[in-house]
PQR file of N, CA, C, O and H, with PARSE charges and radii, in Angstrom:
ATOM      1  N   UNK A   1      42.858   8.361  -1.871 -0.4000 1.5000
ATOM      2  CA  UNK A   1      41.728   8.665  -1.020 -0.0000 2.0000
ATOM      3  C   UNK A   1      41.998   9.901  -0.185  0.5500 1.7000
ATOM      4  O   UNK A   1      41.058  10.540   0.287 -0.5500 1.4000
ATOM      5  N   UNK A   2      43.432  10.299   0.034 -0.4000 1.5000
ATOM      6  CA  UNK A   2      43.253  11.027   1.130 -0.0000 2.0000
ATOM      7  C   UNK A   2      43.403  12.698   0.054  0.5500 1.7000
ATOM      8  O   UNK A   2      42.962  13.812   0.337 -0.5500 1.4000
ATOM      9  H   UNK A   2      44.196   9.780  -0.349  0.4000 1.0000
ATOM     10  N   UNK A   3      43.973  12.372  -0.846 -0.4000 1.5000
ATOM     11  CA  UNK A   3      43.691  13.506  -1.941 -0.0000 2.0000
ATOM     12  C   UNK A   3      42.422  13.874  -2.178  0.5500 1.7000
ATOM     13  O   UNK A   3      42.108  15.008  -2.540 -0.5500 1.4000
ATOM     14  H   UNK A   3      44.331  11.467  -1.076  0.4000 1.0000
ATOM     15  N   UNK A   4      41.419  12.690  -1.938 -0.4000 1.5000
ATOM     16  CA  UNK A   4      39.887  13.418  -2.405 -0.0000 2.0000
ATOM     17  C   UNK A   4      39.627  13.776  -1.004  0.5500 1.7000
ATOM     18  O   UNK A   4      39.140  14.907  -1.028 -0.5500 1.4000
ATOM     19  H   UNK A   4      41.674  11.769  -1.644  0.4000 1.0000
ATOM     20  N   UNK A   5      39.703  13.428  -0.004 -0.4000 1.5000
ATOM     21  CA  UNK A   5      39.840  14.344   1.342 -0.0000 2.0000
ATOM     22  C   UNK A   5      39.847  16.265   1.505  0.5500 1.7000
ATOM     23  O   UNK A   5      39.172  17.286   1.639 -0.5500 1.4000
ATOM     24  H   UNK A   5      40.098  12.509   0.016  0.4000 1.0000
ATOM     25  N   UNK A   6      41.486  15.543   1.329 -0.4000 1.5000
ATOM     26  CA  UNK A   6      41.970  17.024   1.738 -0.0000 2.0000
ATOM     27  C   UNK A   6      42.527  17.638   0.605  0.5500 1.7000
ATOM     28  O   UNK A   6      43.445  18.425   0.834 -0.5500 1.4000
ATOM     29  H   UNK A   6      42.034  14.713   1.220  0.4000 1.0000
ATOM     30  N   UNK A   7      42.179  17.461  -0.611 -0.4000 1.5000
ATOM     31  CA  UNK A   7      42.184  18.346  -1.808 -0.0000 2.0000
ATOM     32  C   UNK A   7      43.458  18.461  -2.234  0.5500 1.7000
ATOM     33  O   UNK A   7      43.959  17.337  -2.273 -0.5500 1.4000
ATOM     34  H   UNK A   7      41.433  16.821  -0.798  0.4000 1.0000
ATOM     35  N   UNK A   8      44.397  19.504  -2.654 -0.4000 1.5000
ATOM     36  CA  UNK A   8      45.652  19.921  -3.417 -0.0000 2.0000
ATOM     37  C   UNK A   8      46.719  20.069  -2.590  0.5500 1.7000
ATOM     38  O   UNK A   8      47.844  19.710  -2.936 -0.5500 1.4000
ATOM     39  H   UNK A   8      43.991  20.417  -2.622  0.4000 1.0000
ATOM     40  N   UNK A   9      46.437  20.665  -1.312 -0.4000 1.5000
ATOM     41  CA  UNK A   9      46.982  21.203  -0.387 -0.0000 2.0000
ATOM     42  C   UNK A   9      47.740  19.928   0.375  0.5500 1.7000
ATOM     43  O   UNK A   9      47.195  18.901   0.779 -0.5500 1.4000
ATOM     44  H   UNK A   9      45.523  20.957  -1.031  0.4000 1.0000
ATOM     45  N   UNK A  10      49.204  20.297   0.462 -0.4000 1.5000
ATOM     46  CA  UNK A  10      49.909  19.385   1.080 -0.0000 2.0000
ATOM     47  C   UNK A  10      49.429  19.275   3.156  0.5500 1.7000
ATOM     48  O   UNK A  10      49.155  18.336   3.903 -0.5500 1.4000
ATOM     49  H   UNK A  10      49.647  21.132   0.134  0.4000 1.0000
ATOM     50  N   UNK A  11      49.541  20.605   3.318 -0.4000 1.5000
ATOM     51  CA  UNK A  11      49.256  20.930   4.849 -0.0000 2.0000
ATOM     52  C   UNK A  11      47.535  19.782   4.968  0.5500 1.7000
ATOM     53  O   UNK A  11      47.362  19.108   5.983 -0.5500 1.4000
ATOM     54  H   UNK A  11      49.764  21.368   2.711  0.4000 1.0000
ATOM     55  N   UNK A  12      46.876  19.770   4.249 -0.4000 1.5000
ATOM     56  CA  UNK A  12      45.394  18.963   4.458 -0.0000 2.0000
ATOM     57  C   UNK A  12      45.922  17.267   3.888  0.5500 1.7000
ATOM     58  O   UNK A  12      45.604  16.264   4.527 -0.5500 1.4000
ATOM     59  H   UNK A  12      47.017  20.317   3.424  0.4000 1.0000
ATOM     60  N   UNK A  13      46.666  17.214   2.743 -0.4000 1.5000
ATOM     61  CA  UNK A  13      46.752  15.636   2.480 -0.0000 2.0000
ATOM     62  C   UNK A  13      47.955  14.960   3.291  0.5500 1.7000
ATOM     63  O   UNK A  13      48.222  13.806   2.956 -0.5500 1.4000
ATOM     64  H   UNK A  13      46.924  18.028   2.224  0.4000 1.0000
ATOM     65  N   UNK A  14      48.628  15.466   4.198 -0.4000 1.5000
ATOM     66  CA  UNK A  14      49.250  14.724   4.576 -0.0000 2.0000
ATOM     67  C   UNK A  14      48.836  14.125   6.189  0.5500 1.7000
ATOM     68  O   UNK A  14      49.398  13.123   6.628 -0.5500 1.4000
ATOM     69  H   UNK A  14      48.412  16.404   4.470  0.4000 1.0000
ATOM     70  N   UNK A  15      47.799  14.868   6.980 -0.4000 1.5000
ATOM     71  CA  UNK A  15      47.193  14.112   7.826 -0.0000 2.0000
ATOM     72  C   UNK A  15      45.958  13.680   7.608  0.5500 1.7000
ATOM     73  O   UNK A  15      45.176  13.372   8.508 -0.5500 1.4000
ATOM     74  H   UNK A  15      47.342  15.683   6.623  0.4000 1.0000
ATOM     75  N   UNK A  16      45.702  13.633   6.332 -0.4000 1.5000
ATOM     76  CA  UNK A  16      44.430  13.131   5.857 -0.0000 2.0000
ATOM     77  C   UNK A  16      45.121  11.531   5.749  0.5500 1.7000
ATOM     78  O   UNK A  16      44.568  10.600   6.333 -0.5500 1.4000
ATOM     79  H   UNK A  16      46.337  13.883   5.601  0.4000 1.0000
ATOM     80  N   UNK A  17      46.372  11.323   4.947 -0.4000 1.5000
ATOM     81  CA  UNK A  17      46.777  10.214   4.797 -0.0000 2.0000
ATOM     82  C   UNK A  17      47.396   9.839   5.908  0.5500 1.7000
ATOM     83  O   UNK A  17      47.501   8.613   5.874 -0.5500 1.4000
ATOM     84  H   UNK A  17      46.822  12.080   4.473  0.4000 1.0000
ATOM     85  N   UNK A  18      47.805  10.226   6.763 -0.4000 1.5000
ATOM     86  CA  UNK A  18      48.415   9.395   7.935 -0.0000 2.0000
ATOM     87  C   UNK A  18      46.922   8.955   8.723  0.5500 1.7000
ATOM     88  O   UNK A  18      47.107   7.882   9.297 -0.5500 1.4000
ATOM     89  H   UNK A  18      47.720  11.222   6.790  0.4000 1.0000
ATOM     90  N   UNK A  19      45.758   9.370   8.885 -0.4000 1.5000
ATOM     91  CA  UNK A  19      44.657   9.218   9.628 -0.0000 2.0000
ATOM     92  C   UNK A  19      44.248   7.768   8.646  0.5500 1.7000
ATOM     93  O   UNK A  19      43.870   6.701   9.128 -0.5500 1.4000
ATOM     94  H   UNK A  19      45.608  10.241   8.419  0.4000 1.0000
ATOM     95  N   UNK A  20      44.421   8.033   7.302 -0.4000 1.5000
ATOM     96  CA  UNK A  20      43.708   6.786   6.781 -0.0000 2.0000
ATOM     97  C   UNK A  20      44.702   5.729   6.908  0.5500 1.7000
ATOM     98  O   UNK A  20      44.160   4.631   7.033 -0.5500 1.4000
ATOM     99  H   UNK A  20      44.729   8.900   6.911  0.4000 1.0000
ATOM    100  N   UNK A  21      45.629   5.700   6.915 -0.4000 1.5000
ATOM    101  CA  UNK A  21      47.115   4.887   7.314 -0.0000 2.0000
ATOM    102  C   UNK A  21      46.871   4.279   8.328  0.5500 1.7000
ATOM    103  O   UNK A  21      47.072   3.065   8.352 -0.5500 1.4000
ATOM    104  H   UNK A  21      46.070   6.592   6.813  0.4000 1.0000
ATOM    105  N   UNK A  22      46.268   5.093   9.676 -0.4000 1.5000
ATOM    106  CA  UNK A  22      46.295   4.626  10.811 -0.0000 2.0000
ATOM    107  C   UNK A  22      45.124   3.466  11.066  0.5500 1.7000
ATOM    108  O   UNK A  22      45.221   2.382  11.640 -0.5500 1.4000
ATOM    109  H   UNK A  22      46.106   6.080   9.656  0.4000 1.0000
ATOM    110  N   UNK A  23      43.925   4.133  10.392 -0.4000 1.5000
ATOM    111  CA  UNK A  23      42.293   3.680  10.495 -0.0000 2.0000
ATOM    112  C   UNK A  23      42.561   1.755   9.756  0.5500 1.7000
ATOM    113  O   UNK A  23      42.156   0.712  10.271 -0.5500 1.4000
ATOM    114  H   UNK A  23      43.846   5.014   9.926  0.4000 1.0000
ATOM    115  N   UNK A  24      43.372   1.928   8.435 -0.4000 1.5000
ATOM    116  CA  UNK A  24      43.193   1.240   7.989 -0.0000 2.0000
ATOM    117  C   UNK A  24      44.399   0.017   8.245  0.5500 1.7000
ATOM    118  O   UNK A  24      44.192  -1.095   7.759 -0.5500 1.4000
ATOM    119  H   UNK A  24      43.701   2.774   8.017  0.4000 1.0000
ATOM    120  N   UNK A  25      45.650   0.276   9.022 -0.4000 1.5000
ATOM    121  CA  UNK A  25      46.075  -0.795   9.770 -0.0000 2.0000
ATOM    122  C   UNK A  25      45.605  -1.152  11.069  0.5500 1.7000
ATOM    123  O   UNK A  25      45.848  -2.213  11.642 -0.5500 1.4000
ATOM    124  H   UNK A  25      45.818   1.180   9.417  0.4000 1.0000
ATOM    125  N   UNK A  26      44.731   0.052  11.617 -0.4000 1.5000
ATOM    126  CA  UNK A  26      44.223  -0.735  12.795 -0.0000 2.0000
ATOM    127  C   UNK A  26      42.694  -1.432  12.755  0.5500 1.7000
ATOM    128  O   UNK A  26      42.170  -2.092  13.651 -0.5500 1.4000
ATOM    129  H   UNK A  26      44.534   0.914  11.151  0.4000 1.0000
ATOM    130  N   UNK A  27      42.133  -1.077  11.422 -0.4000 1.5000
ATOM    131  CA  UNK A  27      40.812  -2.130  11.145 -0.0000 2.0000
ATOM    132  C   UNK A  27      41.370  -3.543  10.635  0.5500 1.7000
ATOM    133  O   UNK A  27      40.746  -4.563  10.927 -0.5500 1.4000
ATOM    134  H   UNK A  27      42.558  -0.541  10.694  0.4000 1.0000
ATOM    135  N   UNK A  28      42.222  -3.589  10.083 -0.4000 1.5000
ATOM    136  CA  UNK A  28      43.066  -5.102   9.599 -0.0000 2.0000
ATOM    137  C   UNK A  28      43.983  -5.910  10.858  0.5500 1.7000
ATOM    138  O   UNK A  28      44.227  -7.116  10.861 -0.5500 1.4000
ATOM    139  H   UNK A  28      42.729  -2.761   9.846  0.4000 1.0000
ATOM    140  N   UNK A  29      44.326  -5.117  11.696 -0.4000 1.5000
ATOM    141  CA  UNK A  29      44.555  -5.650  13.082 -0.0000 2.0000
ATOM    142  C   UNK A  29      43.189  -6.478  13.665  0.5500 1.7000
ATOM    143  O   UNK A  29      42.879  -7.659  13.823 -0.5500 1.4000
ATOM    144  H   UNK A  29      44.127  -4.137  11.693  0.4000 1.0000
ATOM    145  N   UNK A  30      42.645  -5.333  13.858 -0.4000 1.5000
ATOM    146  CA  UNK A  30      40.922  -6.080  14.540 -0.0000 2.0000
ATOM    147  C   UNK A  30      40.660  -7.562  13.542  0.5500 1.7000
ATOM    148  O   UNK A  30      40.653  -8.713  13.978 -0.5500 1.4000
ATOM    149  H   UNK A  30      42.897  -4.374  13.730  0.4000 1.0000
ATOM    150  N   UNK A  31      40.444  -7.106  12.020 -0.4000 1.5000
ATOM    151  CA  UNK A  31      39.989  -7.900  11.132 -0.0000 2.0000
ATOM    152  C   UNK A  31      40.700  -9.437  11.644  0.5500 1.7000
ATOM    153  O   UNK A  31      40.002 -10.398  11.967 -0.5500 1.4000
ATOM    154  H   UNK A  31      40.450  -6.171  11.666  0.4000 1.0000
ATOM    155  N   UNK A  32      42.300  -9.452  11.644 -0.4000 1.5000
ATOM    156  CA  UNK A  32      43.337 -10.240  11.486 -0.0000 2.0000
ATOM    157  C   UNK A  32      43.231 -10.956  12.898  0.5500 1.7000
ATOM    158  O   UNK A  32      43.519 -12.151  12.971 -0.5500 1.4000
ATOM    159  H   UNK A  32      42.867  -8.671  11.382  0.4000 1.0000
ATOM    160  N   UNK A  33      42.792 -10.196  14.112 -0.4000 1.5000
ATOM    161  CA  UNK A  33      42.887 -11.002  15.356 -0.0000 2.0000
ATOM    162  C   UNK A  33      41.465 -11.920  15.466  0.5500 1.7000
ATOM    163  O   UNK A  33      41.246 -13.015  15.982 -0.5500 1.4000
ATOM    164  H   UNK A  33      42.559  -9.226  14.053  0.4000 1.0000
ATOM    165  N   UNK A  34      40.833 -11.215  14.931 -0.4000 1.5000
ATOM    166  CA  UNK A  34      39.027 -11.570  15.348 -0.0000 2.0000
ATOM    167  C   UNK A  34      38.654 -12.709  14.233  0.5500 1.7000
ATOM    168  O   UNK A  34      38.317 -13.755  14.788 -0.5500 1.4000
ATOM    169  H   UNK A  34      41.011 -10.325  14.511  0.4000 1.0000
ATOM    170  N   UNK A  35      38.630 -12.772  12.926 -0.4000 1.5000
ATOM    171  CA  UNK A  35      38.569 -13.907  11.625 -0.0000 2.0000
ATOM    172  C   UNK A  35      38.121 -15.065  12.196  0.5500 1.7000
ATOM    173  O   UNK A  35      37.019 -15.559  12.439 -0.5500 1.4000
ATOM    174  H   UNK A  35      38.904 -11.922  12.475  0.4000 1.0000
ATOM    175  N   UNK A  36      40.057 -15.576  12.447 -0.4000 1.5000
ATOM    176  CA  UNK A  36      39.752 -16.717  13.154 -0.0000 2.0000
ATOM    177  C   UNK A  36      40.301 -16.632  14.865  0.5500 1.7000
ATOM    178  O   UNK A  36      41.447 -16.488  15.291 -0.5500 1.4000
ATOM    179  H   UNK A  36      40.951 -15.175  12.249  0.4000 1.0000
ATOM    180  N   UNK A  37      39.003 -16.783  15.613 -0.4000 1.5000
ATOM    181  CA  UNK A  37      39.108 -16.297  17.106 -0.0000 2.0000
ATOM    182  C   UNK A  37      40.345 -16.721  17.772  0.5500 1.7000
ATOM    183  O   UNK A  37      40.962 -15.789  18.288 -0.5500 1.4000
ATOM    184  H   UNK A  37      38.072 -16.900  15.267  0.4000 1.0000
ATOM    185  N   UNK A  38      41.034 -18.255  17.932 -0.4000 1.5000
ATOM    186  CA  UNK A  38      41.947 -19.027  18.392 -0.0000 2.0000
ATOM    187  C   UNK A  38      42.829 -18.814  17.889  0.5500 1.7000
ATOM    188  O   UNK A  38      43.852 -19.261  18.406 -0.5500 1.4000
ATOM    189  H   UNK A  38      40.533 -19.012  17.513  0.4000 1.0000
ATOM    190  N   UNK A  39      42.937 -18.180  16.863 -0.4000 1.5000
ATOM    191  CA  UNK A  39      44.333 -17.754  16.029 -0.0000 2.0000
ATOM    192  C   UNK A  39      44.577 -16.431  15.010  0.5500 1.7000
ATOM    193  O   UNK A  39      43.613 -15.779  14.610 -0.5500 1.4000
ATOM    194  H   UNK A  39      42.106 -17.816  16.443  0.4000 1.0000
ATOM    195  N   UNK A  40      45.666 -16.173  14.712 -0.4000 1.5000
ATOM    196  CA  UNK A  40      45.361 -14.732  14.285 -0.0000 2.0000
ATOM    197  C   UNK A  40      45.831 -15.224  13.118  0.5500 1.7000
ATOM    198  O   UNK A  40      46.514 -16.247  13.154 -0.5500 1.4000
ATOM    199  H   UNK A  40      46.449 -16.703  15.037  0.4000 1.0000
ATOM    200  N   UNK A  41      45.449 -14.360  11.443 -0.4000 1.5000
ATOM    201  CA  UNK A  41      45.807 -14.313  10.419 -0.0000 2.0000
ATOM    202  C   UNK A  41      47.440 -12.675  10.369  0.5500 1.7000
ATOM    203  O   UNK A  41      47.549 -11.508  10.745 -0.5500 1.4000
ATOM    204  H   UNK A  41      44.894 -13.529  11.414  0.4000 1.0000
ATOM    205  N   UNK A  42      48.127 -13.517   9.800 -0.4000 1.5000
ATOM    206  CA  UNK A  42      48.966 -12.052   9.749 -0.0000 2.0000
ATOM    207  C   UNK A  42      48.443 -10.932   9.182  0.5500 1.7000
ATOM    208  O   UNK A  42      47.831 -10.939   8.114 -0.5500 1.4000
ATOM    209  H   UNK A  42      48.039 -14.465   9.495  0.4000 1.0000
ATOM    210  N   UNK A  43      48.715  -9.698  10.036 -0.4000 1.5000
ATOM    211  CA  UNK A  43      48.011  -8.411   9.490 -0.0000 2.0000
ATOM    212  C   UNK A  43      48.391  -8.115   8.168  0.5500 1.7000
ATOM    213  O   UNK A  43      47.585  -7.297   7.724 -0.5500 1.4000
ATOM    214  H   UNK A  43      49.212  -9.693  10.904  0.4000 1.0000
ATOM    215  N   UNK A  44      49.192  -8.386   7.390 -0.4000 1.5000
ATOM    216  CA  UNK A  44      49.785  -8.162   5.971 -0.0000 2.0000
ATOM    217  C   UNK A  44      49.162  -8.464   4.824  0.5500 1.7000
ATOM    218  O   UNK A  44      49.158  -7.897   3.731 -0.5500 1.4000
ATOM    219  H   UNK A  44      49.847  -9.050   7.751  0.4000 1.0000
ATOM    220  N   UNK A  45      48.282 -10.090   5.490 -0.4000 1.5000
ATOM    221  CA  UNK A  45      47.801 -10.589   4.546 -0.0000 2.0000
ATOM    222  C   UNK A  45      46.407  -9.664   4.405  0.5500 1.7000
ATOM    223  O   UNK A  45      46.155  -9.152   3.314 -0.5500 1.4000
ATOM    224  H   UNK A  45      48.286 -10.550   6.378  0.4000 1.0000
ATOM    225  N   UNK A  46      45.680  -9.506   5.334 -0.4000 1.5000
ATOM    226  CA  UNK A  46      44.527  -8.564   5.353 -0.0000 2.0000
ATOM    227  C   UNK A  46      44.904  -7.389   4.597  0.5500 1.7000
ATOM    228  O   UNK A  46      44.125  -7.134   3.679 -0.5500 1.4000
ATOM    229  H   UNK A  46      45.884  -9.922   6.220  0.4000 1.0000
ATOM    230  N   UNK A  47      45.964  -6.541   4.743 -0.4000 1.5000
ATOM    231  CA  UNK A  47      46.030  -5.148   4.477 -0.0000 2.0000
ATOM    232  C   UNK A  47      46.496  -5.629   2.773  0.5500 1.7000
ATOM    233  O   UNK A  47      46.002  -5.058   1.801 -0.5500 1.4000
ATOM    234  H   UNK A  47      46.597  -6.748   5.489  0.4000 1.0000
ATOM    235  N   UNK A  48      46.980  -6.167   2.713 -0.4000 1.5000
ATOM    236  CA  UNK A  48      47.263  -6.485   1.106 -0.0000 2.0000
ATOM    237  C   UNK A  48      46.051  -6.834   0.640  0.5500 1.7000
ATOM    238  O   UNK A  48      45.980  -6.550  -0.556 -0.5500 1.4000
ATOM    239  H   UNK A  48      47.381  -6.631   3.503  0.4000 1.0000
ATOM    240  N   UNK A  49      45.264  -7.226   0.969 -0.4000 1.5000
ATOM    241  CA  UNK A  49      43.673  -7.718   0.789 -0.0000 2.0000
ATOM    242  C   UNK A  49      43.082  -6.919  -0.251  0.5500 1.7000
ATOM    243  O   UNK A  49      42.742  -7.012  -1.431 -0.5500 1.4000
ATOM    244  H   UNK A  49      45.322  -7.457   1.941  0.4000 1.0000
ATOM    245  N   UNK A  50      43.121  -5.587   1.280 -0.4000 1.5000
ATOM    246  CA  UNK A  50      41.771  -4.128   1.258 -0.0000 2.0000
ATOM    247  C   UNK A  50      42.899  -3.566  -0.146  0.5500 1.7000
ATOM    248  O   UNK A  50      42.236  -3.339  -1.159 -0.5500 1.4000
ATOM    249  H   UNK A  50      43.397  -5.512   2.238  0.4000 1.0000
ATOM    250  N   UNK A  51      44.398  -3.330  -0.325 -0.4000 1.5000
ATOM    251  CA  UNK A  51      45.144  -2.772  -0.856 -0.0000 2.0000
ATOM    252  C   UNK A  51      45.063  -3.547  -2.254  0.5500 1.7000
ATOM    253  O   UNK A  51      45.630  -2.849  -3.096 -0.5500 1.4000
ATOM    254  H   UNK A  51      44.936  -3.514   0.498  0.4000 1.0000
ATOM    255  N   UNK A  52      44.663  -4.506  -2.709 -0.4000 1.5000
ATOM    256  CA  UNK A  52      44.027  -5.453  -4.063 -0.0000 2.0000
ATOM    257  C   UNK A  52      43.327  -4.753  -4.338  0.5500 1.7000
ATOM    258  O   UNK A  52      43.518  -4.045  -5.326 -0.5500 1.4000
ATOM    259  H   UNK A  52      44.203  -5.073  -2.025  0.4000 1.0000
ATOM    260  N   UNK A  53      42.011  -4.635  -3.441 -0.4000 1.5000
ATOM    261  CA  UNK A  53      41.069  -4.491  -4.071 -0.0000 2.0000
ATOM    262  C   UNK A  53      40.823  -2.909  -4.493  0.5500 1.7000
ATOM    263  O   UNK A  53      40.108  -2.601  -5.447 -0.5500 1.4000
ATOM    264  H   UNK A  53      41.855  -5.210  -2.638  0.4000 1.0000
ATOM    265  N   UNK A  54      41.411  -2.080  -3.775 -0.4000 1.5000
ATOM    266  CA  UNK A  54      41.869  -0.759  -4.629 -0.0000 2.0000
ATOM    267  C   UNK A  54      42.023  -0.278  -5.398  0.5500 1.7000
ATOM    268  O   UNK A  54      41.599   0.792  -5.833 -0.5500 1.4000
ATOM    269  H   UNK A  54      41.992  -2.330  -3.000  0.4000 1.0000
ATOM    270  N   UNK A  55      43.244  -1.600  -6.020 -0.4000 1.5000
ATOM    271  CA  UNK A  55      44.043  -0.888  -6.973 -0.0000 2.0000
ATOM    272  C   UNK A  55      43.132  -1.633  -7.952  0.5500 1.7000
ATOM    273  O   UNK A  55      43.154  -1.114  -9.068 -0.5500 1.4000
ATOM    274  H   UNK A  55      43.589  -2.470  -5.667  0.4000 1.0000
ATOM    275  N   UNK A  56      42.399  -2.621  -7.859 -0.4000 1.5000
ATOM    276  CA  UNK A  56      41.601  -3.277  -8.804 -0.0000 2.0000
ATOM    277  C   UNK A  56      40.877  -2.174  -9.570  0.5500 1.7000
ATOM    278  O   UNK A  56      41.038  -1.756 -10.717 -0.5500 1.4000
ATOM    279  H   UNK A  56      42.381  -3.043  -6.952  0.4000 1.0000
ATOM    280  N   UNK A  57      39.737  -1.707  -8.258 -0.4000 1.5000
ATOM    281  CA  UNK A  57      39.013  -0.717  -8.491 -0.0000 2.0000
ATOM    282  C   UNK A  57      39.308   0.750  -9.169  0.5500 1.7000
ATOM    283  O   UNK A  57      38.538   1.413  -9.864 -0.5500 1.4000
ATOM    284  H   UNK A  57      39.607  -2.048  -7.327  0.4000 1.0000
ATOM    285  N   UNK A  58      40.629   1.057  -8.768 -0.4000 1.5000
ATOM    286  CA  UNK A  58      41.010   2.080  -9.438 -0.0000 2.0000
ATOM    287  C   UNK A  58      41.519   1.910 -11.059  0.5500 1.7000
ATOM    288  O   UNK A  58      41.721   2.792 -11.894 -0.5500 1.4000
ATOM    289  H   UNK A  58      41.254   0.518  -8.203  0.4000 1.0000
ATOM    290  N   UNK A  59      41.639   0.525 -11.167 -0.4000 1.5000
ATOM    291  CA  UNK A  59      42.348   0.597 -12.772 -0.0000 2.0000
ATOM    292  C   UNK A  59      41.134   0.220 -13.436  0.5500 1.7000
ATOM    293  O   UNK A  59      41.262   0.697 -14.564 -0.5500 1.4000
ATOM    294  H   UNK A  59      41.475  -0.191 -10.488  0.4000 1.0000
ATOM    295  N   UNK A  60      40.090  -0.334 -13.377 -0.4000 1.5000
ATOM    296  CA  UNK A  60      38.628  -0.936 -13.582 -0.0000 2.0000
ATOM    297  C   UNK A  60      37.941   0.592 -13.457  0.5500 1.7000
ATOM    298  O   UNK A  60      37.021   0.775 -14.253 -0.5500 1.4000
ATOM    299  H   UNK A  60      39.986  -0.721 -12.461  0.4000 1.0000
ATOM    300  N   UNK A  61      38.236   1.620 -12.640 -0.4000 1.5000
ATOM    301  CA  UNK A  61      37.422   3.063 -12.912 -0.0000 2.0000
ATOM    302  C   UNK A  61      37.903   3.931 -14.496  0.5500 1.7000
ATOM    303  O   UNK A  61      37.259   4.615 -15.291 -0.5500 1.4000
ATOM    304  H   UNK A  61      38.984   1.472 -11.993  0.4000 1.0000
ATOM    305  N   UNK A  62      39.651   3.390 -14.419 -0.4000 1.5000
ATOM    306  CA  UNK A  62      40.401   4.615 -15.185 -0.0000 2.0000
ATOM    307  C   UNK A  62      40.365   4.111 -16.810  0.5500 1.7000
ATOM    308  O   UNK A  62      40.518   4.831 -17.797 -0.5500 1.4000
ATOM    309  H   UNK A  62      40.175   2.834 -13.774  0.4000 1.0000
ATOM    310  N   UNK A  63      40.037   2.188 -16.763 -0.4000 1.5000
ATOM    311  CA  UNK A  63      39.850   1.887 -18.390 -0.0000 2.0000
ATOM    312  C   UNK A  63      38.797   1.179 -18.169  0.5500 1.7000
ATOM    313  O   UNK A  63      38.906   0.186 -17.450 -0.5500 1.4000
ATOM    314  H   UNK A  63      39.913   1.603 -15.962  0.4000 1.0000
ATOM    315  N   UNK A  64      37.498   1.541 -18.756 -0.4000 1.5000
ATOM    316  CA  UNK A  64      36.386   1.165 -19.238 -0.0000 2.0000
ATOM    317  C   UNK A  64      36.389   0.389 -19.941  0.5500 1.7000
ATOM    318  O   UNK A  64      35.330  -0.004 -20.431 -0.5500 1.4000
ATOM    319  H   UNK A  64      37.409   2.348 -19.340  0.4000 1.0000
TER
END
């Protein structure tokens, strides 16, 4: 993702990927505290979640 961002260029993909790094452990924080209100789910399990369904999507794009 952060390659279709910031293109070829190392100077553009590498805070393209630390920004999505950041966005996307701190939306699985929120996700992980808020779920279930009285208790938190570990953030790992969330981020392995969004990180499934990725790689799902990406191998489901690359073989038809």
């Amino acid at each position: 993702m952060a390659r279709s961002f910031g293109g070829v260029l190392h100077g553009r993909v590498l805070p393209a990927a630390a920004a999505l790094g950041a966005a996307l452990l701190l939306g699985s924080d929120l996700v992980a505290r808020t779920l279930l209100a009285p208790q938190e789910l570990p953030v790992g399990i969330v981020t392995a979640s969004v990180g499934a369904c990725f790689v799902i999507a990406m191998v489901l794009r690359r073989h038809p």
